[in-house]
C-alpha positions as protocol buffer text, in pm:
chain_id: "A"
residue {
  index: 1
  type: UNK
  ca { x: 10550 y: 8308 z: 7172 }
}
residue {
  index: 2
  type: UNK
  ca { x: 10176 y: 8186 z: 7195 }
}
residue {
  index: 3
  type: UNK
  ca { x: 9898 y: 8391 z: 7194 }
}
residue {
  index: 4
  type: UNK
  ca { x: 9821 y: 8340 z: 7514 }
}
residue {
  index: 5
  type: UNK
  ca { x: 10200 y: 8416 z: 7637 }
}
residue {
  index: 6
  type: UNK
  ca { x: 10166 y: 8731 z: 7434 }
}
residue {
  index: 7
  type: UNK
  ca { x: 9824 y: 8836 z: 7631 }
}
residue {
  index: 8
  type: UNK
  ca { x: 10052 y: 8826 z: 7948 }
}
residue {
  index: 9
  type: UNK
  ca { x: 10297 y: 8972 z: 7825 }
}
residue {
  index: 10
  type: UNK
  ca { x: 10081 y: 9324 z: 7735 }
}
residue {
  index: 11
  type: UNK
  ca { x: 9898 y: 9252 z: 8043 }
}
residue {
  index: 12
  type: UNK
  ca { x: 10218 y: 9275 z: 8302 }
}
residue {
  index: 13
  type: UNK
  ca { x: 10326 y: 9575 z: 8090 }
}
residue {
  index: 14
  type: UNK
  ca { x: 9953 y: 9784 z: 8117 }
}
residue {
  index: 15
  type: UNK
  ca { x: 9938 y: 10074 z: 8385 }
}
residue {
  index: 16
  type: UNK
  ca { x: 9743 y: 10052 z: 8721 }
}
residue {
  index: 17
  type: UNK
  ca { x: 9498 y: 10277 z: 8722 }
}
residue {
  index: 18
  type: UNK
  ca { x: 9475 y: 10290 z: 9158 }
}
residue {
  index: 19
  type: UNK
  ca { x: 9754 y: 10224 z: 9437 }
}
residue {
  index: 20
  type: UNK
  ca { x: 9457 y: 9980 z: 9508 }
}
residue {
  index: 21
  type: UNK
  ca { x: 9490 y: 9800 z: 9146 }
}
residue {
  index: 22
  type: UNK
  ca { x: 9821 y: 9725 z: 9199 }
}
residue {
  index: 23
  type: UNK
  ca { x: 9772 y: 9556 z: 9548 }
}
residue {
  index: 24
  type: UNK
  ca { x: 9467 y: 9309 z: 9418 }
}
residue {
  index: 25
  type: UNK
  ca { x: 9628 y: 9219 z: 9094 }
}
residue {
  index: 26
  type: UNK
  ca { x: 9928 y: 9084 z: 9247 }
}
residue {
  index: 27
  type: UNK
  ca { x: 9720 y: 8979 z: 9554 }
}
residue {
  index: 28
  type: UNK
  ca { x: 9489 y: 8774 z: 9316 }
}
residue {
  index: 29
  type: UNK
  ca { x: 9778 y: 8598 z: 9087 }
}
residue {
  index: 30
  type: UNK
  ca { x: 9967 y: 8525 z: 9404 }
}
residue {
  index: 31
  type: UNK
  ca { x: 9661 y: 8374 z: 9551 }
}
residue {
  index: 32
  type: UNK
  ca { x: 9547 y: 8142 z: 9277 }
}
residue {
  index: 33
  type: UNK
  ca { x: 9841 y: 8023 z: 9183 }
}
residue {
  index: 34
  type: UNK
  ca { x: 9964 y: 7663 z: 9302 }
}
residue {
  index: 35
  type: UNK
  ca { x: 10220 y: 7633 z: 9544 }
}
residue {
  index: 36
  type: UNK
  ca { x: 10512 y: 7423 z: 9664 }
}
residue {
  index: 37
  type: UNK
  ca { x: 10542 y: 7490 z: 10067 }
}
residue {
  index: 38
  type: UNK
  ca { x: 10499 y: 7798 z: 10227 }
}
residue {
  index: 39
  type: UNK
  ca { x: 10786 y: 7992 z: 10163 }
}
residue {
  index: 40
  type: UNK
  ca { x: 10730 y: 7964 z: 9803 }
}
residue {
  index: 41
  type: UNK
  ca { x: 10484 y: 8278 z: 9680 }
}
residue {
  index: 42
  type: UNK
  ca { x: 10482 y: 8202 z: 9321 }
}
residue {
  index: 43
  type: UNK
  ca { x: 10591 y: 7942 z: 9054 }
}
residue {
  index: 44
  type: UNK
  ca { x: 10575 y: 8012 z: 8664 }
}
residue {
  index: 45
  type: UNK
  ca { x: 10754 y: 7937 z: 8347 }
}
residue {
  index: 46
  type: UNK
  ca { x: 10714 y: 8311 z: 8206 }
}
residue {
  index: 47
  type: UNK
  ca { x: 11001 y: 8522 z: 8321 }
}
residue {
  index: 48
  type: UNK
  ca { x: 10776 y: 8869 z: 8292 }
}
residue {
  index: 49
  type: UNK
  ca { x: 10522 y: 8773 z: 8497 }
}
residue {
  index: 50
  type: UNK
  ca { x: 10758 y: 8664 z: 8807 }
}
residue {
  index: 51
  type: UNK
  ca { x: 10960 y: 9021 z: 8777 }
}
residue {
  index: 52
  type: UNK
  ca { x: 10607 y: 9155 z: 8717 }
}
residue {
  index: 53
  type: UNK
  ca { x: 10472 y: 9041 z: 9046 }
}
residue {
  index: 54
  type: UNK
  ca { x: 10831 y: 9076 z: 9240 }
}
residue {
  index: 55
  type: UNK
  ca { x: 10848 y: 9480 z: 9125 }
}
residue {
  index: 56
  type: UNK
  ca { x: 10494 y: 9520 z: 9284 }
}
residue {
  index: 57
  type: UNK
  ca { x: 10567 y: 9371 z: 9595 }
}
residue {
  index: 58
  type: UNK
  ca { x: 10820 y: 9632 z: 9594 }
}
residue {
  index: 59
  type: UNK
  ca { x: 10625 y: 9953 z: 9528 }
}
residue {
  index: 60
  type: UNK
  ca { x: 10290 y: 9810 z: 9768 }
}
residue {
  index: 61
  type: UNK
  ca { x: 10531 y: 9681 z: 10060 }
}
residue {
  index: 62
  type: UNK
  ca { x: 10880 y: 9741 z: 10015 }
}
residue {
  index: 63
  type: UNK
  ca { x: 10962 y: 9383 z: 10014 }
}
residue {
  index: 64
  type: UNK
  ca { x: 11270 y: 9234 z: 9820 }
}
residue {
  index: 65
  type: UNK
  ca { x: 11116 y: 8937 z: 9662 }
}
residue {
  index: 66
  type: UNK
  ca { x: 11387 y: 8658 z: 9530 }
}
residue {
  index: 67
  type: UNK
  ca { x: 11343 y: 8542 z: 9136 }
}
residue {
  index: 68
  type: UNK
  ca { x: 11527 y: 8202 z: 9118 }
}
residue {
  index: 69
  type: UNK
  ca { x: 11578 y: 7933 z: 8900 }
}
residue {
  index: 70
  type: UNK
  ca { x: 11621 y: 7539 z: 9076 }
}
residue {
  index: 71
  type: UNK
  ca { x: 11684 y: 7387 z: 8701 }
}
residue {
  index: 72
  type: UNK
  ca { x: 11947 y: 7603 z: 8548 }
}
residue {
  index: 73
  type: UNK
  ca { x: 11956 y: 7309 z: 8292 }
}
residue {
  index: 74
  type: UNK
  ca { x: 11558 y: 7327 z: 8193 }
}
residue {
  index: 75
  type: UNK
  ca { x: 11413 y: 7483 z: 7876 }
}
residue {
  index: 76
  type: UNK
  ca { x: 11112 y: 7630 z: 7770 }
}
residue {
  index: 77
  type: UNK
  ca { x: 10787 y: 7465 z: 7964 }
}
residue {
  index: 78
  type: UNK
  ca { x: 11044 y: 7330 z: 8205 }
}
residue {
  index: 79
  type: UNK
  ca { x: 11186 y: 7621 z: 8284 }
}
residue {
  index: 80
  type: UNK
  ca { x: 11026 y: 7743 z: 8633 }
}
residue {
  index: 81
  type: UNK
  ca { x: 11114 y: 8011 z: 8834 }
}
residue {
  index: 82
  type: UNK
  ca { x: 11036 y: 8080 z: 9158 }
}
residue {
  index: 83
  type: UNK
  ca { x: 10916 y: 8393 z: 9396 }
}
residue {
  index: 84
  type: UNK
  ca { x: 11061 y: 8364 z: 9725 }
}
residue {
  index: 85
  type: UNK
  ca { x: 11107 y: 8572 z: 10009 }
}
residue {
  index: 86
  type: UNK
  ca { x: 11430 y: 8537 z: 10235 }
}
residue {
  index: 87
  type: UNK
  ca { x: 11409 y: 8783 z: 10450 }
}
residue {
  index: 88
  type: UNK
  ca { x: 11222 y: 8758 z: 10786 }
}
residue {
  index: 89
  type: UNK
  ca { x: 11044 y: 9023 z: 10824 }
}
residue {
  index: 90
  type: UNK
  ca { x: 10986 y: 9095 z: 10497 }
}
residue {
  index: 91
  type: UNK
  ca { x: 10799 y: 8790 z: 10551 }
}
residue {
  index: 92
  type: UNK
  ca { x: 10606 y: 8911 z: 10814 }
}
residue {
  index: 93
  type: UNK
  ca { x: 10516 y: 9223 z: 10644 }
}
residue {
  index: 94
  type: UNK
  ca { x: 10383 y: 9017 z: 10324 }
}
residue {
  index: 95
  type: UNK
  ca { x: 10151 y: 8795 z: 10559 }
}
residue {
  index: 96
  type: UNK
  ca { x: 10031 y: 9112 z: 10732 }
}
residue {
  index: 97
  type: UNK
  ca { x: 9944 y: 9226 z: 10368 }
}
residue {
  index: 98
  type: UNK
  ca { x: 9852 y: 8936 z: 10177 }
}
residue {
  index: 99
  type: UNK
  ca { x: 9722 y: 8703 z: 10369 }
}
residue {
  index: 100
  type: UNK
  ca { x: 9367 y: 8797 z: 10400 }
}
residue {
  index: 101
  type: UNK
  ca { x: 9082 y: 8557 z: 10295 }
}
residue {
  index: 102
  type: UNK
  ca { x: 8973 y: 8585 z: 9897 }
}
residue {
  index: 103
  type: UNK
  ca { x: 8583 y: 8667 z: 9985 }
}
residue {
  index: 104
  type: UNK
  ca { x: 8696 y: 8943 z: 10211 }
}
residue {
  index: 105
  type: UNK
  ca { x: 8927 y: 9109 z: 9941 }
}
residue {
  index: 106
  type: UNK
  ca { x: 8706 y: 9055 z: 9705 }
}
residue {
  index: 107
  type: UNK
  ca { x: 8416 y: 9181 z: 9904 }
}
residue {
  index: 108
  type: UNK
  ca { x: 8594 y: 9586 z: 9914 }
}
residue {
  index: 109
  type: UNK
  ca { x: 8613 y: 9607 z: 9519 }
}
residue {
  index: 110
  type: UNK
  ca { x: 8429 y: 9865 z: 9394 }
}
residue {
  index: 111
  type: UNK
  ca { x: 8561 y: 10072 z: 9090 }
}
residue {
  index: 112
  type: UNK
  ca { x: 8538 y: 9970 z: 8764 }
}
residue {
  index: 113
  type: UNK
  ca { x: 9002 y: 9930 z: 8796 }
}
residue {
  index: 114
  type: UNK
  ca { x: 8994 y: 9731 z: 9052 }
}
residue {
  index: 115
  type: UNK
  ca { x: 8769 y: 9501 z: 8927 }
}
residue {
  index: 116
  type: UNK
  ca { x: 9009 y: 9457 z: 8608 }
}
residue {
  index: 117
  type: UNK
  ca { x: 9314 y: 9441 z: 8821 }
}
residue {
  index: 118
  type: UNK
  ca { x: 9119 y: 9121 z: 8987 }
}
residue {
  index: 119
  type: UNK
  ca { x: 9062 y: 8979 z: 8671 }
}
residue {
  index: 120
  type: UNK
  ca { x: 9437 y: 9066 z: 8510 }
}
residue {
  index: 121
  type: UNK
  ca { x: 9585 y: 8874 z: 8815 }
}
residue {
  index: 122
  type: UNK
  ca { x: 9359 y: 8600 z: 8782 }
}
residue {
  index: 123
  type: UNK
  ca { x: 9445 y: 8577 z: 8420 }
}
residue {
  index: 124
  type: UNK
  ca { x: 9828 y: 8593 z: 8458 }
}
residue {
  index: 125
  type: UNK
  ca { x: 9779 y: 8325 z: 8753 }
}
residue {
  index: 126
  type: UNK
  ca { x: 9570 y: 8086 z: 8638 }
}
residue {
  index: 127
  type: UNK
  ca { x: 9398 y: 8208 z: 8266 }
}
residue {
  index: 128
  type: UNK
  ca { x: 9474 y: 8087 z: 7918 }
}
residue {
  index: 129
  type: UNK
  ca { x: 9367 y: 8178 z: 7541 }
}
residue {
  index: 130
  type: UNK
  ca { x: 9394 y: 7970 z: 7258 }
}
residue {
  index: 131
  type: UNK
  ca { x: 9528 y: 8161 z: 6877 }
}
residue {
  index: 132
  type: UNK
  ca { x: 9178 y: 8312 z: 6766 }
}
residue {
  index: 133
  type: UNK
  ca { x: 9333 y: 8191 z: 6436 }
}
residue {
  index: 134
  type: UNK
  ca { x: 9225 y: 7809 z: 6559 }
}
residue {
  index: 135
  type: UNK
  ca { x: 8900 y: 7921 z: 6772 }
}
residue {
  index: 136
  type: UNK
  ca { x: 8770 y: 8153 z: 7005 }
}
residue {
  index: 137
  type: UNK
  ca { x: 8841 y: 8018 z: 7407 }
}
residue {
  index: 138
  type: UNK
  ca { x: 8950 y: 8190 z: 7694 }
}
residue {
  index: 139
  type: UNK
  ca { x: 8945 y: 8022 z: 8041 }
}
residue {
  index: 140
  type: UNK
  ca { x: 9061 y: 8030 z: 8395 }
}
residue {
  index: 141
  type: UNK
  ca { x: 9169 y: 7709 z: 8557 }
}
residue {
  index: 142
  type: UNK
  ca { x: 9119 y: 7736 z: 8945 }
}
residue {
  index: 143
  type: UNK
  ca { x: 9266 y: 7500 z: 9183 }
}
residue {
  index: 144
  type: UNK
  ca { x: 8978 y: 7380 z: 9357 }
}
residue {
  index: 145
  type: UNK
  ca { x: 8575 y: 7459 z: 9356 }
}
residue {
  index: 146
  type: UNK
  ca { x: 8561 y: 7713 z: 9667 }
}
residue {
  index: 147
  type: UNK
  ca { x: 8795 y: 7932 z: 9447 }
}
residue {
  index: 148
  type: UNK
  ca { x: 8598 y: 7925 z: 9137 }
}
residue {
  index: 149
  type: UNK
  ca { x: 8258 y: 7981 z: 9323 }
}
residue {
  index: 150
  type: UNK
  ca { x: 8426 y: 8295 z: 9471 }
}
residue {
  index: 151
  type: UNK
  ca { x: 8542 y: 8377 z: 9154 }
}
residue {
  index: 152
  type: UNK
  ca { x: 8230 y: 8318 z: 8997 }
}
residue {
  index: 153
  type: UNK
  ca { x: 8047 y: 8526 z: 9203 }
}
residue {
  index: 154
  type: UNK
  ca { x: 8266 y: 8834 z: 9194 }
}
residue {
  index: 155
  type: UNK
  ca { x: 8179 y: 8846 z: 8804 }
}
residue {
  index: 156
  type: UNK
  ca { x: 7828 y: 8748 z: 8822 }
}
residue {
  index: 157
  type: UNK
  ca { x: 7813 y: 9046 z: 9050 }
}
residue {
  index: 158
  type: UNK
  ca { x: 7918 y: 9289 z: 8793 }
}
residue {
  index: 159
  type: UNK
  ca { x: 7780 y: 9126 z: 8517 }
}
residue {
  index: 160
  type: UNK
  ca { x: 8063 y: 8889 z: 8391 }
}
residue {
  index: 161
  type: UNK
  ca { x: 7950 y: 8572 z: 8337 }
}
residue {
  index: 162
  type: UNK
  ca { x: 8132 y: 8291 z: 8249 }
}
residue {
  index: 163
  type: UNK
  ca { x: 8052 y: 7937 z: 8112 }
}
residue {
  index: 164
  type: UNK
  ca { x: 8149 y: 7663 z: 8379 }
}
residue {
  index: 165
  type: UNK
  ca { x: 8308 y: 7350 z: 8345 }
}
residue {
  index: 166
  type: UNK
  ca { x: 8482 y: 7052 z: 8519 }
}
residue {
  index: 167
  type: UNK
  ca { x: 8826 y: 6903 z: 8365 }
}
residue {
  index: 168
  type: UNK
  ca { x: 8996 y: 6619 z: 8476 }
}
residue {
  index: 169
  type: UNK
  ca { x: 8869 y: 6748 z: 8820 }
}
residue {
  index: 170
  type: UNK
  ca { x: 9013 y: 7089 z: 8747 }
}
residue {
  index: 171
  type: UNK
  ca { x: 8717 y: 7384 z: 8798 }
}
residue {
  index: 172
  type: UNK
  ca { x: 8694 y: 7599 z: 8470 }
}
residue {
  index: 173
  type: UNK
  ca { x: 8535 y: 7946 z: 8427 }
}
residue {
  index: 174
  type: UNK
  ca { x: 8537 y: 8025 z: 8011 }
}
residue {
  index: 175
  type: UNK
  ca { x: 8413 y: 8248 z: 7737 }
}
residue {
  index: 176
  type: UNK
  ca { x: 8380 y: 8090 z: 7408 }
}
residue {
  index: 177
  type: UNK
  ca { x: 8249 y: 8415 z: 7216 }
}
residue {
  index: 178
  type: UNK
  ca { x: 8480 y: 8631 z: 7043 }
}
residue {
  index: 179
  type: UNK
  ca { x: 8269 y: 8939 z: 7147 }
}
residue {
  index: 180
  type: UNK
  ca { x: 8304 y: 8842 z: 7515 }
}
residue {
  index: 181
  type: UNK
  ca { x: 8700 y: 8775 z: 7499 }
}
residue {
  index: 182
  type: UNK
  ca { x: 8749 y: 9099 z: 7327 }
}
residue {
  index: 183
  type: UNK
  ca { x: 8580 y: 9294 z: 7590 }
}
residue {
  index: 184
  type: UNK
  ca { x: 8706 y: 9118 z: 7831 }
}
residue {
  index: 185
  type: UNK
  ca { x: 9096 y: 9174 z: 7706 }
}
residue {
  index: 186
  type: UNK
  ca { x: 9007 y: 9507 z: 7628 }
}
residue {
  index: 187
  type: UNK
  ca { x: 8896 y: 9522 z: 8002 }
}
residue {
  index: 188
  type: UNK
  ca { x: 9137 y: 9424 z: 8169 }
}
residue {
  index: 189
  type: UNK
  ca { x: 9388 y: 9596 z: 8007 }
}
residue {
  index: 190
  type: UNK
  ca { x: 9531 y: 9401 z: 7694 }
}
residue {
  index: 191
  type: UNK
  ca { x: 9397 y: 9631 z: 7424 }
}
residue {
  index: 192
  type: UNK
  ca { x: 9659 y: 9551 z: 7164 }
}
residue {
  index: 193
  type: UNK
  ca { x: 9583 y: 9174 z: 7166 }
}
residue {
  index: 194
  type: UNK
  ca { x: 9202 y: 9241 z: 7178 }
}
residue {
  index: 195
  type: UNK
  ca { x: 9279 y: 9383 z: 6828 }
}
residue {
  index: 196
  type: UNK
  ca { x: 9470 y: 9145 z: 6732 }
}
residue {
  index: 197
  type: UNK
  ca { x: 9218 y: 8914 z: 6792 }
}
residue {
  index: 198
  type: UNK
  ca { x: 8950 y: 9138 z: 6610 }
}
residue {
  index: 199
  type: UNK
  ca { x: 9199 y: 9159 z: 6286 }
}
residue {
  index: 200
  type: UNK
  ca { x: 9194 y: 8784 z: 6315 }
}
residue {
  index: 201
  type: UNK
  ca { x: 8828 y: 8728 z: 6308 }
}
residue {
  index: 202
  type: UNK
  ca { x: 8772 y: 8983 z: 6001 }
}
residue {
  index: 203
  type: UNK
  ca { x: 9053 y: 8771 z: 5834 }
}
residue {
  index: 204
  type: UNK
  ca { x: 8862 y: 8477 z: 5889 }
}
residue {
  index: 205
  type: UNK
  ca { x: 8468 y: 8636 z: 5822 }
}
residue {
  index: 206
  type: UNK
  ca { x: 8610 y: 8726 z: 5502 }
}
residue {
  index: 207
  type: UNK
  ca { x: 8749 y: 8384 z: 5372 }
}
residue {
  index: 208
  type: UNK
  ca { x: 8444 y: 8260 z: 5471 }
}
residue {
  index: 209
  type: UNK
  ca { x: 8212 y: 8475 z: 5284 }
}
residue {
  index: 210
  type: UNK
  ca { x: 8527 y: 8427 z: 4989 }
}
residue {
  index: 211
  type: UNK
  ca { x: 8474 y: 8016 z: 5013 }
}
residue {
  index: 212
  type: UNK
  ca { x: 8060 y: 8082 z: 5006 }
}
residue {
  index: 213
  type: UNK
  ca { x: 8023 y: 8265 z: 4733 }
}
residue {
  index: 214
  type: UNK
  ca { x: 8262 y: 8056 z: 4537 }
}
residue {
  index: 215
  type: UNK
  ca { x: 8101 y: 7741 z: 4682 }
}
residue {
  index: 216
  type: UNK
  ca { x: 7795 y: 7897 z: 4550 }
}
residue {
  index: 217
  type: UNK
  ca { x: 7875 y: 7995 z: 4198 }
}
residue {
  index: 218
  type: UNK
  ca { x: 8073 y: 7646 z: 4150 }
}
residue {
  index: 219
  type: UNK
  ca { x: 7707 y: 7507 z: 4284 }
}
residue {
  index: 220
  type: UNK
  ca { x: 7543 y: 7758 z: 3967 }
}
residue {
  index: 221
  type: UNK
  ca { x: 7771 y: 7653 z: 3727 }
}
residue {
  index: 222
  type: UNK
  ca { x: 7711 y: 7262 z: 3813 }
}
residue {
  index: 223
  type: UNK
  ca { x: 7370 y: 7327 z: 3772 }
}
residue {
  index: 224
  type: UNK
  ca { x: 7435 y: 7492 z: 3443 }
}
residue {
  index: 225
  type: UNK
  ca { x: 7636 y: 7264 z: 3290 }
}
residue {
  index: 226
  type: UNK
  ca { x: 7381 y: 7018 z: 3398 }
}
residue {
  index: 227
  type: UNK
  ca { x: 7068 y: 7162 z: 3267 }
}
residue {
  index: 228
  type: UNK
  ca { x: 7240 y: 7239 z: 2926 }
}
residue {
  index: 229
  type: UNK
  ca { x: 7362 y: 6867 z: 2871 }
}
residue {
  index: 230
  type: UNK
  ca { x: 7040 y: 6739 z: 2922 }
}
residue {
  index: 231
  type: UNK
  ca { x: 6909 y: 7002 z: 2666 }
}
residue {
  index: 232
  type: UNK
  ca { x: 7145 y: 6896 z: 2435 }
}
residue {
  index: 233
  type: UNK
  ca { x: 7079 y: 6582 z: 2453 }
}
residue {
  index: 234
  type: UNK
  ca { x: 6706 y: 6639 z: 2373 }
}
residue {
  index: 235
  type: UNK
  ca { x: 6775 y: 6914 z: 2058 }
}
residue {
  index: 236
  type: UNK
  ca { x: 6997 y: 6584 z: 1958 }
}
residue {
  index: 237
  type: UNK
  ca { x: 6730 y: 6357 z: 1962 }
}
residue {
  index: 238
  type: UNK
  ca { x: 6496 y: 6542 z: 1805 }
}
residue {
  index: 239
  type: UNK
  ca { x: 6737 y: 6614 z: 1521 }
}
residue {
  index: 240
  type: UNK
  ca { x: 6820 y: 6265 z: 1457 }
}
residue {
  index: 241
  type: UNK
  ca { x: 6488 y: 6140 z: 1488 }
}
residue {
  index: 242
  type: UNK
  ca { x: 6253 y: 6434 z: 1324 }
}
residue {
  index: 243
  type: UNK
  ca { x: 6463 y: 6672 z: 1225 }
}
residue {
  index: 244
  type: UNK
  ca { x: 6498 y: 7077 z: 1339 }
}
residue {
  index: 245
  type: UNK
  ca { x: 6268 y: 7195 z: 1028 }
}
residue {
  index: 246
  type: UNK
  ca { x: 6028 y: 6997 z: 1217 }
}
residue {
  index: 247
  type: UNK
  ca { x: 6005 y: 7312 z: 1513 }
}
residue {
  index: 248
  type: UNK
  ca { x: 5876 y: 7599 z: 1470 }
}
residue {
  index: 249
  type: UNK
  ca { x: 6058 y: 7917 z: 1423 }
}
residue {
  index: 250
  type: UNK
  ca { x: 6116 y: 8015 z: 1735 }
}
residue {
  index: 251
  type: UNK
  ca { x: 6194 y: 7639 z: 1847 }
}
residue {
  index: 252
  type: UNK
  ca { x: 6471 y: 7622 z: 1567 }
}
residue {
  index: 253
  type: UNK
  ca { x: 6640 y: 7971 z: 1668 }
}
residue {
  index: 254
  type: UNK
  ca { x: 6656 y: 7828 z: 2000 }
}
residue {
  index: 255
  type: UNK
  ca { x: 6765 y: 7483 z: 1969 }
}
residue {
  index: 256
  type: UNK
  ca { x: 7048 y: 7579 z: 1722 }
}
residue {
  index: 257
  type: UNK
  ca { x: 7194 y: 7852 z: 1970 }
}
residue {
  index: 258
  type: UNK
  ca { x: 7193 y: 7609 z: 2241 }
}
residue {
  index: 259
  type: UNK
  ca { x: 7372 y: 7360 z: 2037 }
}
residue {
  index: 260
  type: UNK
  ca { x: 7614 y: 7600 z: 1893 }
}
residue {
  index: 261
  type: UNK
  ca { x: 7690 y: 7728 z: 2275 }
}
residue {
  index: 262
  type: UNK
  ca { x: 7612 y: 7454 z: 2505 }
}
residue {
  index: 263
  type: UNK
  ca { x: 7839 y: 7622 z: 2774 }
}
residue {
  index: 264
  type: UNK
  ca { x: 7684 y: 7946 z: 2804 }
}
residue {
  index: 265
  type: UNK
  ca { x: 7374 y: 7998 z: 3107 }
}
residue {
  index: 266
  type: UNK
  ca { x: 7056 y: 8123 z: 3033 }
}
residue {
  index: 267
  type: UNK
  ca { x: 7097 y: 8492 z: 3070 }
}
residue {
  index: 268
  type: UNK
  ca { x: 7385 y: 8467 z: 2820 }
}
residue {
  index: 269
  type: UNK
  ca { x: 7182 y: 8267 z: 2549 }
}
residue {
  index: 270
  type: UNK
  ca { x: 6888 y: 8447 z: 2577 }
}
residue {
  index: 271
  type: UNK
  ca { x: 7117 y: 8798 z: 2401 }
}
residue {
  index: 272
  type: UNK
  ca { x: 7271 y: 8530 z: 2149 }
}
residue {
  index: 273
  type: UNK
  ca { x: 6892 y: 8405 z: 2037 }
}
residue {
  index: 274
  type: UNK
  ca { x: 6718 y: 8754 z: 2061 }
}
residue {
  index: 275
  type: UNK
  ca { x: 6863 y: 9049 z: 2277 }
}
residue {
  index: 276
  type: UNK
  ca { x: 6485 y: 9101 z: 2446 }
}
residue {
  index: 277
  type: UNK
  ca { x: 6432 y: 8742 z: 2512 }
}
residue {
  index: 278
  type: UNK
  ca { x: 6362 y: 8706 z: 2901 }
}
residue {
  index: 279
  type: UNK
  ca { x: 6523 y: 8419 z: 3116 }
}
residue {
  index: 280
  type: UNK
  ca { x: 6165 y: 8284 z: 3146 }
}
residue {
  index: 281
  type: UNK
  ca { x: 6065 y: 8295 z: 2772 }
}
residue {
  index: 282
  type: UNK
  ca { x: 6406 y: 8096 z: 2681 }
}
residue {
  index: 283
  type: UNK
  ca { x: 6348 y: 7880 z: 2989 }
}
residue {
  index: 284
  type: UNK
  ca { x: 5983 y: 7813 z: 2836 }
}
residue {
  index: 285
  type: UNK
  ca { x: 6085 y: 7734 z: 2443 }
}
residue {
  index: 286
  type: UNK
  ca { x: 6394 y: 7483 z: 2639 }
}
residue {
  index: 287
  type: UNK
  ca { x: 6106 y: 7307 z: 2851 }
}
residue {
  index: 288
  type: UNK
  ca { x: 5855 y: 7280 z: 2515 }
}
residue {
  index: 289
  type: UNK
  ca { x: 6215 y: 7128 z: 2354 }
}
residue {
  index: 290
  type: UNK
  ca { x: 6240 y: 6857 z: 2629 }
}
residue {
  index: 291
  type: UNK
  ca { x: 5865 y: 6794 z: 2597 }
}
residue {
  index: 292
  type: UNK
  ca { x: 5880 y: 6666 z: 2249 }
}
residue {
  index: 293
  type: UNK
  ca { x: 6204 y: 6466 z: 2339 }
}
residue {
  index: 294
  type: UNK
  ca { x: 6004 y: 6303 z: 2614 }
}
residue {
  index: 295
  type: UNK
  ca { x: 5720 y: 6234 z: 2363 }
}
residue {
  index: 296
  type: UNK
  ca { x: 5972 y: 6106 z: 2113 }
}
residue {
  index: 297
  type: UNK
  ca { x: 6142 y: 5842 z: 2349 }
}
residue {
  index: 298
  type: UNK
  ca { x: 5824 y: 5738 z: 2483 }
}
residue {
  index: 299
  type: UNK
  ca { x: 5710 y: 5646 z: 2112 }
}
residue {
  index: 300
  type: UNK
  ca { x: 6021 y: 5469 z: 2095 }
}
């Protein structure tokens, strides 16, 4: 099961909060979903959304809606059932119900459940997520412009707003921020999978900050191995060429240690040398030690 499947899964299974929810939920879904001739209410390849939709016609109308299946031989994405009704005047009673223009349904929402029943149809119709585990993207495909300006609209009214886009002619309302598709779950009733979605995105903040800091001490120790070859290679010269009697003291102590433990960084040769040596009194003595190797090539 996808992520996405799983989303409608919690979503068909959440409580209605109204009479009311129930009604625009299933009046949304059946509404934006894409039909094949009249007598056809609903198409879909997920089982628990058909009997989802069929049980509320029951309990808002009384209507005995039919779940059936044209391709008994079809699997998986194939596999699509249909949400008919047979029965004449349960018909009638479903047109007297349901068919009622979008703007003015949406036009009577006002509590805060209502407005998440709208959205939870419109998500179970027509809405996909992708695994948080690959990226953040929710979005809800509409079948033509009019219904994603109306759609559009209803959020914008109540502070939902969407990214839009156009896809192979296909009007697209989407979120791209993880903060936004976890409220917006969370909203609409598909709290479990708004945490999973959270646990998710701390898995992945961590491993980041994980591959940082070890990008970042593999970029330190680069940079120490570095600087210490190059020092090396200057205590060498001035060995072969003058000799370490030729430094001073403090010079010798230094040049010594760093030959005798070229792997070790600053901070860690400084308490070899002397144990109140600072970083920046070592780094000094190593920079007069590659002076006099620069002095010594040049004579060359």
């Amino acid at each position: 099961m996808t992520f996405s499947q799983s989303v409608k899964q919690e979503l068909c299974h959440a409580k209605f909060h109204c009479p009311e929810c129930g009604f625009l939920c299933t009046y949304v879904a059946l509404s934006l979903c894409q039909r094949q001739g009249p007598e056809i209410l609903y198409r879909s390849d997920r089982p628990e959304v058909v009997e989802f939709l069929a049980e509320n016609l029951v309990e808002d109308i009384g209507v005995i809606a039919t779940v059936t299946n044209p391709d008994l031989s079809a699997k998986g994405k194939n596999k699509v059932l249909l949400l008919t009704l047979e029965d004449k005047e349960d018909r009638q009673a479903y047109l007297k119900r349901y068919e009622i223009p979008m703007k003015n349904a949406l036009e009577k929402v006002k509590k805060a459940c209502c407005r998440a029943a709208v959205l939870r149809g419109a998500f179970l119709s027509c809405g996909t997520i992708v695994d948080p585990a690959r990226e953040y993207h929710l979005e809800f495909r509409f079948l033509d412009k009019e219904q994603a300006d109306l759609f559009a609209s209803f959020c914008e009214r109540y502070d939902l707003r969407f990214h839009r886009a156009t896809r192979k002619e296909t009007d697209i309302l989407y979120l791209k921020e993880s903060e936004h598709i976890e409220d917006l779950l969370t909203f609409m009733g598909a709290v479990k999978s708004a945490m999973n979605l959270m646990d998710v995105k701390i898995v992945k903040e961590v491993r980041n900050n994980v591959n940082r800091i070890t990008n970042c001490e593999t970029a330190n120790i680069q940079k120490t191995v570095t600087a210490s070859v190059k020092q090396v290679r200057d205590i060498e010269l001035i060995r072969a060429g003058k000799g370490l009697s030729f430094l001073s003291e403090d010079l010798q102590k230094t040049a010594k240690a760093r030959l005798k433990y070229p792997e070790l960084s600053l901070g860690e040769l400084c308490k070899v040398i002397d144990p109140n040596l600072s970083r920046s009194g070592l780094n000094h003595r190593l920079k007069r030690l590659s002076a006099i190797a620069e002095e010594m090539r040049k004579e060359k």
